[in-house]
Backbone of each chain as ProteinMPNN parsed JSONL, in Angstrom:
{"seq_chain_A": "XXXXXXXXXXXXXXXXXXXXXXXXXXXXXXXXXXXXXXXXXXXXXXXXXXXXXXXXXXXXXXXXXXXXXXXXXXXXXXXXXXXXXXXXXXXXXXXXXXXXX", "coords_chain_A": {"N_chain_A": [[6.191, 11.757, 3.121], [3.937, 10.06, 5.361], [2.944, 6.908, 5.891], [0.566, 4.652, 6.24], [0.187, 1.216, 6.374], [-2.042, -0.972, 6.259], [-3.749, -4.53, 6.873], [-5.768, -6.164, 6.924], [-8.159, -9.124, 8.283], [-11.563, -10.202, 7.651], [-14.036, -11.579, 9.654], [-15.701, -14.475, 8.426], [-19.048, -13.793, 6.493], [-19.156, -11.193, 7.296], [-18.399, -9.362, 5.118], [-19.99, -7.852, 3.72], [-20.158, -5.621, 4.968], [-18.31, -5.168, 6.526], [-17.24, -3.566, 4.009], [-19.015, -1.432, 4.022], [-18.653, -0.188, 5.782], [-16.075, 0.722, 5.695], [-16.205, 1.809, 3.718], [-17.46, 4.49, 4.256], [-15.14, 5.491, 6.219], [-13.211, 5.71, 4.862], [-14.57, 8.523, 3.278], [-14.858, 10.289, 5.163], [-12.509, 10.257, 5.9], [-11.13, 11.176, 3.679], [-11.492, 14.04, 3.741], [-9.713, 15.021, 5.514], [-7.174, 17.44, 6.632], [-4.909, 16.791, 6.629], [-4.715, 14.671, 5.539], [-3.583, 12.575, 2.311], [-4.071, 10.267, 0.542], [-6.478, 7.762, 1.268], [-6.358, 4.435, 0.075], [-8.659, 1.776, -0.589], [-8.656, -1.087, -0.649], [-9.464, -4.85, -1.696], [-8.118, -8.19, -1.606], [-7.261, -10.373, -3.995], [-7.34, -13.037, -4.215], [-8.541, -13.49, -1.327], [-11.709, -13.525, -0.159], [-12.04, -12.16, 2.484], [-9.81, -11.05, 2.703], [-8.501, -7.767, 3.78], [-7.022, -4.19, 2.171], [-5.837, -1.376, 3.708], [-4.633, 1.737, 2.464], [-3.137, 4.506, 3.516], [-2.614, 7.3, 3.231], [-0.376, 10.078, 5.014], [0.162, 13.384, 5.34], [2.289, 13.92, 7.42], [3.154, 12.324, 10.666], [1.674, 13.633, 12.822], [-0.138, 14.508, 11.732], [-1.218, 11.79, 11.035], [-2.237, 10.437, 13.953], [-3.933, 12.707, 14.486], [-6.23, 11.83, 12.619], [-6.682, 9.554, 14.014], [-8.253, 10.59, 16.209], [-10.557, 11.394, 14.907], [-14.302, 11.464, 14.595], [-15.262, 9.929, 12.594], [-13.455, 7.96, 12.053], [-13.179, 6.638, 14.835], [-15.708, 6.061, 14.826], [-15.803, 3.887, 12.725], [-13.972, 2.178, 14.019], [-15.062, 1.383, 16.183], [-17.252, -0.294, 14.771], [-16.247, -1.87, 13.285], [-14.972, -4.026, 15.23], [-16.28, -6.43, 16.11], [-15.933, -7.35, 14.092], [-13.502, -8.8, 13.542], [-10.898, -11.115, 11.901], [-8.805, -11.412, 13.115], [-6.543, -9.782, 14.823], [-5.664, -6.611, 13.408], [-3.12, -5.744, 11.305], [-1.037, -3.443, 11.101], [1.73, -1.304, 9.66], [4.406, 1.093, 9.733], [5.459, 3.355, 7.711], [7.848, 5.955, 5.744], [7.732, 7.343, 2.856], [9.722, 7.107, 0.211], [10.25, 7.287, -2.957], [7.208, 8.577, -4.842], [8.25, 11.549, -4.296], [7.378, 14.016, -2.431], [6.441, 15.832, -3.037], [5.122, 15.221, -5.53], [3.08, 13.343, -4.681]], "CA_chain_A": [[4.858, 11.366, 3.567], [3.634, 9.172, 6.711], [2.204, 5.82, 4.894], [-0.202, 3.364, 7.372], [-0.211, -0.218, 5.716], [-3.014, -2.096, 7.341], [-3.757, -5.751, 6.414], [-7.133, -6.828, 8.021], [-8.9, -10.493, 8.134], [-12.379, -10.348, 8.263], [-14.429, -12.848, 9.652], [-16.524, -15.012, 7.201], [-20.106, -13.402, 6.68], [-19.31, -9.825, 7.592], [-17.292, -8.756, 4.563], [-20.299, -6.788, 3.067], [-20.981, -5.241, 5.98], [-16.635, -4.345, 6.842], [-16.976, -2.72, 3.288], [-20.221, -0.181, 4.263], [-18.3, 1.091, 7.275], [-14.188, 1.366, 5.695], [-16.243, 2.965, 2.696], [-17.806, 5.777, 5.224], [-14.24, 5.771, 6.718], [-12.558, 6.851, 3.178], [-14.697, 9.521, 2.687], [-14.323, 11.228, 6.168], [-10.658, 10.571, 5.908], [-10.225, 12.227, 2.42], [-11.783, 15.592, 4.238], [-9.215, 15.589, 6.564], [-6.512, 18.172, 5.553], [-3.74, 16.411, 6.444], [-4.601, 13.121, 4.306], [-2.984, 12.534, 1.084], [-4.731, 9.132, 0.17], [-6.997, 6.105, 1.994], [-7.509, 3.775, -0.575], [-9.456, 0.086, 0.442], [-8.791, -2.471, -1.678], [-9.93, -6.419, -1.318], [-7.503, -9.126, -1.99], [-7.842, -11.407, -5.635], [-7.422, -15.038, -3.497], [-9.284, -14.157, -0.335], [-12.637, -12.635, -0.081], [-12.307, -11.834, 3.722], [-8.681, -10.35, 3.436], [-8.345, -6.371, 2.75], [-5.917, -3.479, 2.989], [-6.144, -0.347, 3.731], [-3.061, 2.289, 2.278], [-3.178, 5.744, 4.065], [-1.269, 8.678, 3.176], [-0.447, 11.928, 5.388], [1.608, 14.322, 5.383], [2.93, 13.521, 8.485], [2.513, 11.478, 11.702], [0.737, 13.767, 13.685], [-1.428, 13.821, 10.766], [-2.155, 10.611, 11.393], [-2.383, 10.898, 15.219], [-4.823, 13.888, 14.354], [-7.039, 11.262, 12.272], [-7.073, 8.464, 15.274], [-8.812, 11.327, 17.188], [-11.833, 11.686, 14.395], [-15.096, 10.963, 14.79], [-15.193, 8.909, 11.666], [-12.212, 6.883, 12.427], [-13.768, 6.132, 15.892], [-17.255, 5.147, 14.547], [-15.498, 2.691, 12.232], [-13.031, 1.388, 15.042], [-15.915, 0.603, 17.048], [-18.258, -0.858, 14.354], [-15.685, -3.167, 12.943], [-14.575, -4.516, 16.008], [-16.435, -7.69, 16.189], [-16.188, -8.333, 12.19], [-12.129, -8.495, 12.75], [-11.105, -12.414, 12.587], [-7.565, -11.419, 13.549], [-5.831, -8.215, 15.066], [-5.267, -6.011, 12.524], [-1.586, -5.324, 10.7], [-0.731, -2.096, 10.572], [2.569, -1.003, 9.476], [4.311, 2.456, 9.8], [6.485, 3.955, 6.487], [8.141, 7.082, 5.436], [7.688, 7.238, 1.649], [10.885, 7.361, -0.456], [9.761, 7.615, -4.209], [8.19, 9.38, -5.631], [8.915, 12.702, -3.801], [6.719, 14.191, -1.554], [5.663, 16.981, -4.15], [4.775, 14.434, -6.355], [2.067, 12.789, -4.068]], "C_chain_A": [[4.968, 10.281, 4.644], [2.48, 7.928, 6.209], [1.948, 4.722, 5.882], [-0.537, 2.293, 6.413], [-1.3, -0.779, 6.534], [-3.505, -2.89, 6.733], [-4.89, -5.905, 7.438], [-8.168, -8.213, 7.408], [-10.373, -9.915, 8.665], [-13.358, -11.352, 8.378], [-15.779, -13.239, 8.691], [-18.62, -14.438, 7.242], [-20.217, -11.454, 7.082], [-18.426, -8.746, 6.43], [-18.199, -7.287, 3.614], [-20.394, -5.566, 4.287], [-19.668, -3.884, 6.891], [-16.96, -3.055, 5.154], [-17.776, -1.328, 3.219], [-19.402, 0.475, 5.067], [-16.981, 1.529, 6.497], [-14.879, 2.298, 4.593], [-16.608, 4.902, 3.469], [-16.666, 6.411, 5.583], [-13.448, 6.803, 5.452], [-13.18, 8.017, 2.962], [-14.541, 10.325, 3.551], [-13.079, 11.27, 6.185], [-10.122, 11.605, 4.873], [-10.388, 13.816, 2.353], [-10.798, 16.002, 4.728], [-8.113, 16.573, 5.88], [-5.224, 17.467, 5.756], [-3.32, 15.005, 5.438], [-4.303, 13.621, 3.216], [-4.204, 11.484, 0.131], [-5.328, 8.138, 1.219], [-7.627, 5.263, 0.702], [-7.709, 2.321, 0.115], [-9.134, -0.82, -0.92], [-8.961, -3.561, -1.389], [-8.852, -7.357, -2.186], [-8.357, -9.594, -2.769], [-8.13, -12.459, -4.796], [-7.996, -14.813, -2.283], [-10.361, -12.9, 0.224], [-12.798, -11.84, 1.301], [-10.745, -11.132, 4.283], [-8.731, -8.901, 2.452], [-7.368, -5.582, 2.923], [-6.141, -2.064, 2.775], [-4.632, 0.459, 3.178], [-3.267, 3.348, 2.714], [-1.878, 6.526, 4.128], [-1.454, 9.69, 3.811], [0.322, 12.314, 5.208], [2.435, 14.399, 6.589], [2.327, 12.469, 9.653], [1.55, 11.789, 12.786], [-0.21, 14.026, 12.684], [-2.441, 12.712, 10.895], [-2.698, 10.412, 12.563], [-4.076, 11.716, 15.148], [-5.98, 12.936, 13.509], [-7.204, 9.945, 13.215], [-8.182, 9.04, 16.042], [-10.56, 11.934, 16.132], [-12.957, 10.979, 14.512], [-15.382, 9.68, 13.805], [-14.575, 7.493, 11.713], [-12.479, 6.089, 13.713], [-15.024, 5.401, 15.599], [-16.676, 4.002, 14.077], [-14.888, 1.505, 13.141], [-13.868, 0.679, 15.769], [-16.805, -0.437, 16.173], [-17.584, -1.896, 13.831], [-14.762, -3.999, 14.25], [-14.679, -5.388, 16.156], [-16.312, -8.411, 15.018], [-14.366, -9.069, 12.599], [-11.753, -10.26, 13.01], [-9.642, -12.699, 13.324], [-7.076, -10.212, 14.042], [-5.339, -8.001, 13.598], [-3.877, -5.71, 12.311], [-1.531, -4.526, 10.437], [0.957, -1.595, 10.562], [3.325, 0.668, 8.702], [5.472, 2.933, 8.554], [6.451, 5.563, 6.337], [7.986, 6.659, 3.801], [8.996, 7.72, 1.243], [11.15, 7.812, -1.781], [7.962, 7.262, -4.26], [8.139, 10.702, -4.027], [7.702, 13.336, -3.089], [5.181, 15.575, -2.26], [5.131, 16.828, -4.908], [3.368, 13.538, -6.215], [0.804, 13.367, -4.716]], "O_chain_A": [[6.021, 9.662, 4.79], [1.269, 8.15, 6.206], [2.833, 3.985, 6.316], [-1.502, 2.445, 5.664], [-1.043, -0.96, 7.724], [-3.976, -2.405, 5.704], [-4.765, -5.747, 8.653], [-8.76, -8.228, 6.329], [-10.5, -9.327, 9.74], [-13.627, -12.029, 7.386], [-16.654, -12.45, 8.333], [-19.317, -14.876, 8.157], [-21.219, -10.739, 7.087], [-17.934, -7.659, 6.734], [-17.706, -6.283, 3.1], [-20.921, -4.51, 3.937], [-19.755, -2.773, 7.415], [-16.873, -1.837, 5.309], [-17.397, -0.341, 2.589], [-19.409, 1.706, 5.081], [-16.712, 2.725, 6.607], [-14.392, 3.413, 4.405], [-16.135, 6.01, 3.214], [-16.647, 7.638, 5.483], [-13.247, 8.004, 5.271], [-12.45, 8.824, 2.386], [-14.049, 11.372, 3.13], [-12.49, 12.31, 6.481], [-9.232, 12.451, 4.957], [-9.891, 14.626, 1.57], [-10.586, 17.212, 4.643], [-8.077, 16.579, 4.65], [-4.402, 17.648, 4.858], [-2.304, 14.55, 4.913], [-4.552, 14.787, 2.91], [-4.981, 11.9, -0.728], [-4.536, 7.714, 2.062], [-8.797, 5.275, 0.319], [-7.095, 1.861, 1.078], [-9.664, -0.903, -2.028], [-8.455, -3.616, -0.268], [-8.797, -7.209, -3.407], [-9.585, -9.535, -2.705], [-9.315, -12.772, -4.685], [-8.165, -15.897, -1.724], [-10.093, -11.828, 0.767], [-13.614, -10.918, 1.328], [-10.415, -10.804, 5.423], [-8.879, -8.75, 1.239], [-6.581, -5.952, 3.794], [-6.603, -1.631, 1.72], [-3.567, -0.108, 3.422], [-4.226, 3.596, 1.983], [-0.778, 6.483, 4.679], [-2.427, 10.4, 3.553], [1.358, 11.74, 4.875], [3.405, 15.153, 6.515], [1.235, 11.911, 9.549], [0.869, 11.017, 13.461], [-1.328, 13.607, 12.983], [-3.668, 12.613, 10.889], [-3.891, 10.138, 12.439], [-5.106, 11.302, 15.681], [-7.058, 13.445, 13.818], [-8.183, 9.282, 12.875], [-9.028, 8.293, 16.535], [-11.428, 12.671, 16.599], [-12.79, 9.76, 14.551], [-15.689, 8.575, 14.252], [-15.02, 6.366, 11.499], [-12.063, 4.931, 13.757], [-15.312, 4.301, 16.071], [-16.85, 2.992, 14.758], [-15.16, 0.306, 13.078], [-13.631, -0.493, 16.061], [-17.134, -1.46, 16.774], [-18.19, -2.967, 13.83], [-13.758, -4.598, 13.867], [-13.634, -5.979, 16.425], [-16.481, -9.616, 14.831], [-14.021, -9.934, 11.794], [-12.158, -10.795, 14.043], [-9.314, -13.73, 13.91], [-7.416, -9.351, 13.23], [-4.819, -8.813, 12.833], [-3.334, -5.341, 13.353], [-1.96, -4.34, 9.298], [1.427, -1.534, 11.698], [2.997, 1.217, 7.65], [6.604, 2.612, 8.913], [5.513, 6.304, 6.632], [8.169, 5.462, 3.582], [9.458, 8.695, 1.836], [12.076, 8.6, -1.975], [7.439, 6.204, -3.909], [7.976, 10.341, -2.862], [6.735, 12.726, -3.544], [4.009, 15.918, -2.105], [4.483, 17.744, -5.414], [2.697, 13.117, -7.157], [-0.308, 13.012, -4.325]]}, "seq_chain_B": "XXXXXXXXXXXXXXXXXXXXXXXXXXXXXXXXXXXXXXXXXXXXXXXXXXXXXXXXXXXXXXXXXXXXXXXXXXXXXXXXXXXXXXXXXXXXXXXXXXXXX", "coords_chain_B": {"N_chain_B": [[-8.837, -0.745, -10.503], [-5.371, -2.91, -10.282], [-3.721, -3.646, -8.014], [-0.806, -4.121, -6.738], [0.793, -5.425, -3.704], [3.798, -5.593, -1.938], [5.961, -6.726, -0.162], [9.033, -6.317, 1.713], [12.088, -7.489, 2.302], [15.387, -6.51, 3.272], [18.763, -8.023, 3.331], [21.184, -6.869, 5.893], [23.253, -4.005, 5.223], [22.716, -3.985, 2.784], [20.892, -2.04, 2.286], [21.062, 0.536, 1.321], [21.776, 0.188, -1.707], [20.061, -1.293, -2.261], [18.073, 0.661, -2.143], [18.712, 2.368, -4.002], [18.737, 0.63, -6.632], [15.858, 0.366, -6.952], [14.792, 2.479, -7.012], [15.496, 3.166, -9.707], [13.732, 1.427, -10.885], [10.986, 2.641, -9.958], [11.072, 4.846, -11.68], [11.062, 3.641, -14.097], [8.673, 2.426, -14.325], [6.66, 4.372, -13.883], [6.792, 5.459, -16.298], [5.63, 3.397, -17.922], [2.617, 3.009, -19.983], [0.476, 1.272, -18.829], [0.719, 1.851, -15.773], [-0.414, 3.552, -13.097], [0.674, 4.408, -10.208], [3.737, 4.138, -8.511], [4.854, 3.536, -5.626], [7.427, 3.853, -3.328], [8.102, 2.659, -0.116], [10.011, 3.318, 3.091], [9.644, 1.01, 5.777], [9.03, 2.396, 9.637], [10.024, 1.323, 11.776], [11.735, -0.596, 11.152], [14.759, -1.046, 9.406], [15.555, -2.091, 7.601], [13.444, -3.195, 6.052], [10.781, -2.753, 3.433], [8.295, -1.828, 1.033], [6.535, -1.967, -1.723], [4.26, 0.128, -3.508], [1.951, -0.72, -5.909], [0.443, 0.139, -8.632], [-1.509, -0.804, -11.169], [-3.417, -0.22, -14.646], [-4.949, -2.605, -15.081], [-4.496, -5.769, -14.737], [-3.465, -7.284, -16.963], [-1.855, -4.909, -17.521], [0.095, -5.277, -15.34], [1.441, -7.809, -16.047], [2.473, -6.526, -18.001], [4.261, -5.301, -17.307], [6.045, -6.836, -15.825], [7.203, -7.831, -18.118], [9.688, -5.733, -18.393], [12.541, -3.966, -19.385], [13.476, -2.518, -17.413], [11.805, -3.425, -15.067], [13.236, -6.391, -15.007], [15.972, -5.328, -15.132], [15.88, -4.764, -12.575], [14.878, -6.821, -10.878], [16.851, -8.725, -11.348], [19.477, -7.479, -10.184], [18.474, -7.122, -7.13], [17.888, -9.667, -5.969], [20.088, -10.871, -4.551], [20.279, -10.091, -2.467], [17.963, -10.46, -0.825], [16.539, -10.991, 2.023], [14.468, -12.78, 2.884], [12.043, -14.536, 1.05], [10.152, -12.079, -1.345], [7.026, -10.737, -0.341], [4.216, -10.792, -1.783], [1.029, -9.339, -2.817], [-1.877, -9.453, -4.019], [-4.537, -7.577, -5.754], [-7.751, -5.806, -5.848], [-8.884, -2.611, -6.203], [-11.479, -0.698, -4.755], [-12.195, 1.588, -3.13], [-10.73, 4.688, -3.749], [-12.769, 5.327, -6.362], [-12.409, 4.056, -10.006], [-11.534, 6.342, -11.618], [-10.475, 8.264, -10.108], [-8.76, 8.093, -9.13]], "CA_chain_B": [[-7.477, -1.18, -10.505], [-4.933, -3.887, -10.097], [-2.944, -3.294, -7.169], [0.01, -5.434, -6.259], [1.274, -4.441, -2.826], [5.068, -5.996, -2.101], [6.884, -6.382, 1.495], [10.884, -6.941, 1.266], [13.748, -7.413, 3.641], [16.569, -6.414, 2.744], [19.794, -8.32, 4.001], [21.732, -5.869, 6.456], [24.112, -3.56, 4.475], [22.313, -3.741, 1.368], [19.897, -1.114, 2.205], [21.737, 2.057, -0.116], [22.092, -0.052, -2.809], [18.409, -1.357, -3.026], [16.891, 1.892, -2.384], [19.111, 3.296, -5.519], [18.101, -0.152, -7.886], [14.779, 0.795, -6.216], [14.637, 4.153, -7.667], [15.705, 3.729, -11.261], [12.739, 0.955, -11.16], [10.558, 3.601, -9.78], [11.136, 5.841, -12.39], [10.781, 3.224, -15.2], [7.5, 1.741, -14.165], [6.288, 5.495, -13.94], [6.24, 5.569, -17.634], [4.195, 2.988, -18.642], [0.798, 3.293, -20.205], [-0.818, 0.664, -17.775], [1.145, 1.844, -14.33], [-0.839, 4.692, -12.011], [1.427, 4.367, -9.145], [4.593, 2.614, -7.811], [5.428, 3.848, -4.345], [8.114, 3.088, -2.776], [8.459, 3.051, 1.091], [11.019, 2.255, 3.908], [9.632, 0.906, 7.089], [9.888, 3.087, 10.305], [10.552, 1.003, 13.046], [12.891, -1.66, 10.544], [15.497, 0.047, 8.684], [15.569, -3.424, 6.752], [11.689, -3.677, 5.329], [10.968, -1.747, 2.424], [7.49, -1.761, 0.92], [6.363, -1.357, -2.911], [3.018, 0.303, -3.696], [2.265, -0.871, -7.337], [-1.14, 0.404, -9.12], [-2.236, -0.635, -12.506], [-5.0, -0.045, -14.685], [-5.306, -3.914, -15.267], [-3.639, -7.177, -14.689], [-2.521, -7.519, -18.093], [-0.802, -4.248, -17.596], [1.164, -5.76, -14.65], [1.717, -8.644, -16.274], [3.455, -6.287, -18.875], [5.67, -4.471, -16.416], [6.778, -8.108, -15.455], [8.351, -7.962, -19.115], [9.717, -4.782, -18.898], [13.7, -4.328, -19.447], [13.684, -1.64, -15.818], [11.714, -4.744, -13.927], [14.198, -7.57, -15.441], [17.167, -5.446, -14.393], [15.887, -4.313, -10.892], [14.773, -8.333, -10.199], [17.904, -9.628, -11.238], [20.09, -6.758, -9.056], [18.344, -7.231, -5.999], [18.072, -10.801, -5.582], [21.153, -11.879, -3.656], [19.781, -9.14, -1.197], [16.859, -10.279, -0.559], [16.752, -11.861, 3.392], [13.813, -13.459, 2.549], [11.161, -14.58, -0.16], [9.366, -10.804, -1.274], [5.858, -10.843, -0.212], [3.334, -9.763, -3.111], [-0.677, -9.741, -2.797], [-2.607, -8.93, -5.046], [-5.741, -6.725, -4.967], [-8.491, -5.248, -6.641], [-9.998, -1.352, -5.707], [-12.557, -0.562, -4.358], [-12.241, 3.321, -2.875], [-11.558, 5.836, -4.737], [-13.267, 4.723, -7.632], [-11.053, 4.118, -10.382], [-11.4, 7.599, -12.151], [-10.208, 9.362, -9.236], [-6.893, 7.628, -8.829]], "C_chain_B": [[-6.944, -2.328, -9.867], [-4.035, -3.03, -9.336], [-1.695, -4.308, -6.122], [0.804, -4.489, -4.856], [2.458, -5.547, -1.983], [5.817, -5.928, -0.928], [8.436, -7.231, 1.031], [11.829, -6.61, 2.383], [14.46, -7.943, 3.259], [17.554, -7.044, 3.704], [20.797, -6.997, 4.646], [23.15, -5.504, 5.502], [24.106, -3.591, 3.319], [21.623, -2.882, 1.069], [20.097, 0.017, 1.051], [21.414, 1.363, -1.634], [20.839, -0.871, -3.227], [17.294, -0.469, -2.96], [17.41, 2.652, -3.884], [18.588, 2.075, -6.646], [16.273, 0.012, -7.735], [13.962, 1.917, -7.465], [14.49, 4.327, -9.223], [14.108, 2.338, -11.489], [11.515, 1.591, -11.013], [10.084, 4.533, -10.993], [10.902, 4.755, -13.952], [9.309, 2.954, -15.327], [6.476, 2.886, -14.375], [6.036, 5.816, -15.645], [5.644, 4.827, -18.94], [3.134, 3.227, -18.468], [-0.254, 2.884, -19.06], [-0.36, 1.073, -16.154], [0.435, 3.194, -13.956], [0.316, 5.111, -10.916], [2.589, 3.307, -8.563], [5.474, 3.52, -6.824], [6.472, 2.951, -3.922], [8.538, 4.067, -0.896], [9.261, 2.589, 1.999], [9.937, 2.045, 5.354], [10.067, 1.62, 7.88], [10.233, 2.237, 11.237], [11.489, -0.373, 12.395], [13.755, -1.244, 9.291], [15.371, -1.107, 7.142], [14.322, -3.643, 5.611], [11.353, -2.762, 4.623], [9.101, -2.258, 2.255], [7.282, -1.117, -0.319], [4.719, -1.302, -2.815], [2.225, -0.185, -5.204], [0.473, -0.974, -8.117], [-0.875, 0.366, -10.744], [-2.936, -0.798, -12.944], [-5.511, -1.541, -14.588], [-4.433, -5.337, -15.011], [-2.935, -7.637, -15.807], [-1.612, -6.4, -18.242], [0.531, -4.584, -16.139], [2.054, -6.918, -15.049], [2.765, -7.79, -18.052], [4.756, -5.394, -18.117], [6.539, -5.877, -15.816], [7.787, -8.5, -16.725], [9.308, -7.225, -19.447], [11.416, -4.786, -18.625], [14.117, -3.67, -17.448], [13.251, -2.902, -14.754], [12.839, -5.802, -14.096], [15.291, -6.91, -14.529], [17.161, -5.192, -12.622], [15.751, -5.708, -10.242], [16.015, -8.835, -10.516], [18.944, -8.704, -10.251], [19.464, -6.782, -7.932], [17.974, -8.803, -5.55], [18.963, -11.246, -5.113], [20.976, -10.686, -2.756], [19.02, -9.237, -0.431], [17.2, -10.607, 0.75], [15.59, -12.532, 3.419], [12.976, -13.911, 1.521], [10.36, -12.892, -0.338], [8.231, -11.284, -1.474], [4.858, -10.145, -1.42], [2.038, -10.497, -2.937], [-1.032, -9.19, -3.751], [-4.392, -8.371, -4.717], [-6.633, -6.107, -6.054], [-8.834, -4.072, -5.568], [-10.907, -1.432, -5.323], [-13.039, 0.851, -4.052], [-10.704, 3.939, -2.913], [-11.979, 4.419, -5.628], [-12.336, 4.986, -8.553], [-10.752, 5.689, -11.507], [-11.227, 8.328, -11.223], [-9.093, 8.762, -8.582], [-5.642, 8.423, -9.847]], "O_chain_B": [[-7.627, -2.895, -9.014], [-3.608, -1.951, -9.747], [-1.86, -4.956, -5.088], [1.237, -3.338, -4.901], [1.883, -6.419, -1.331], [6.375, -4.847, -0.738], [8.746, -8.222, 0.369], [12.109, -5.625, 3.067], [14.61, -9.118, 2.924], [17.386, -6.757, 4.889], [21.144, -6.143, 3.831], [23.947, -6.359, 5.116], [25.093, -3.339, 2.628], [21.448, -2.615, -0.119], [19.346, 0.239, 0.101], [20.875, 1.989, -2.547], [20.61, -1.099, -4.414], [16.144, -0.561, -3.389], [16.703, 3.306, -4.65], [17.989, 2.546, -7.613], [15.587, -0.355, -8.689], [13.048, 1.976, -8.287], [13.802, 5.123, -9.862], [13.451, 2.584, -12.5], [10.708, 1.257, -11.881], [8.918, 4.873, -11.192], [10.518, 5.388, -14.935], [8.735, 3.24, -16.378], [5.446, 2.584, -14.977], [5.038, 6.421, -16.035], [5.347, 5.137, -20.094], [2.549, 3.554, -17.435], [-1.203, 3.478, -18.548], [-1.083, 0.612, -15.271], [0.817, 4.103, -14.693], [0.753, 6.261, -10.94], [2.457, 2.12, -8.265], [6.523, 4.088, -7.127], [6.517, 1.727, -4.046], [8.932, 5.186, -0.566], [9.419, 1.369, 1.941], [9.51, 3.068, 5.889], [11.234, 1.965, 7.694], [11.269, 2.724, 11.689], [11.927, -1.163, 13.232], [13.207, -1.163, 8.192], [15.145, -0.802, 5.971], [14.424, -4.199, 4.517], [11.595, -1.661, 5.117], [8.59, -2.932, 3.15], [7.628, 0.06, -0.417], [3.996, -2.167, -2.32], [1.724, 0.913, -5.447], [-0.354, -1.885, -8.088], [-0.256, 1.194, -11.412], [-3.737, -1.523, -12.354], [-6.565, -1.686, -13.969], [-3.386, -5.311, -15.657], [-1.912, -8.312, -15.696], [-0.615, -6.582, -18.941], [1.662, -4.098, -16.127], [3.177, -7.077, -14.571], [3.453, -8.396, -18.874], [5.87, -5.036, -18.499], [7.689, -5.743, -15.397], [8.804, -9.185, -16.616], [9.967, -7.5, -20.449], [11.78, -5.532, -17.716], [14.782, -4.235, -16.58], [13.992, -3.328, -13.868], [13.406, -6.041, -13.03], [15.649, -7.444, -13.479], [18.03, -5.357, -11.766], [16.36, -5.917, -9.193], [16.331, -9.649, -9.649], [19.303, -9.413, -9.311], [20.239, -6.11, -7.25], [17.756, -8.834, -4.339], [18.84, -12.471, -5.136], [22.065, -10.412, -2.252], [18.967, -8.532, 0.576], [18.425, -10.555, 0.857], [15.684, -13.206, 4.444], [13.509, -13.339, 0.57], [9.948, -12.481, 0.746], [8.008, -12.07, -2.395], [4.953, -8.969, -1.771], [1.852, -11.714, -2.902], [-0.341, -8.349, -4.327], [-5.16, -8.673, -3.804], [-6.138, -5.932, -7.167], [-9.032, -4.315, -4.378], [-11.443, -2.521, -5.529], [-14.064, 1.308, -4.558], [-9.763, 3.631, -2.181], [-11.711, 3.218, -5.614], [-11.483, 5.85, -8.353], [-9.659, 5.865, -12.047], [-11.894, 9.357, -11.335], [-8.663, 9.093, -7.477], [-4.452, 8.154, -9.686]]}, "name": "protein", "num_of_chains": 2, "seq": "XXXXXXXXXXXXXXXXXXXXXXXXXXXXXXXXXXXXXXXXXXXXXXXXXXXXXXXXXXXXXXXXXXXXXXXXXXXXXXXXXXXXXXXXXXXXXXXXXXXXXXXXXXXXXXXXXXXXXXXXXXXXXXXXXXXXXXXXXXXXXXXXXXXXXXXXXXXXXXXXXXXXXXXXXXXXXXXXXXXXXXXXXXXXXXXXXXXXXXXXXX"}
């Protein structure tokens, strides 16, 4: 699998507002056919830090979800919430097994 | 869910031998009651940076995989590997909801 870490700060006052749009994002993502998983989760110690985990089955998978409308609405609508460039980090999955996902 | 999510860099030439203590932790954590998920991924663009995914139903069930004989021996075998402190956040869900994990 093709696993997108992303670590995102958002700035103070917009955190209900980041969670309306990444939730929209999750559910157009989990249509796509090449996704595995997007889940969102919110850090315990800081109400304005979150992370996104995204699974495909490959990279142009992911590529192929940069280019969705969904993924674009969000890109644009959280743009001014973000209080830092976003962390995104690129993995091959190792365990468990790809069949297993 | 409780979601602990884990960044590690490995000292050069330790890589084999903490993706195999890796693995058998993998496979232990997999069969407790409170664990959903414990991914494990390598970084693509750092052969060095590894990445644990680690989903459970609750915080007291992480806090029992912290007693568990597979965590004890995988933390004490990879510690003179490490190349730096291992990063661990902690997280609560949000999407999926937690009956669809």
């Amino acid at each position: 699998m093709y696993v997108v870490c992303v670590t995102i700060w958002v700035k103070p006052g917009h955190e209900e507002e980041f969670r309306r749009a990444t939730e929209a994002n999750h559910r157009g993502t989990r249509t796509e056919p090449g996704n595995v998983r997007f889940d969102v989760l919110a850090a315990v110690d800081d109400p304005a830090r979150f992370f996104l985990y995204e699974v495909y089955r490959s990279a142009e998978d992911f590529a192929a979800h940069q280019r969705t409308p969904h993924y674009l609405a969000w890109k644009a609508a959280v743009a001014d919430w973000m209080a830092q460039p976003r962390q995104g980090v690129k993995h091959t999955s190792l365990w468990p097994v790809d069949e297993s996902f």
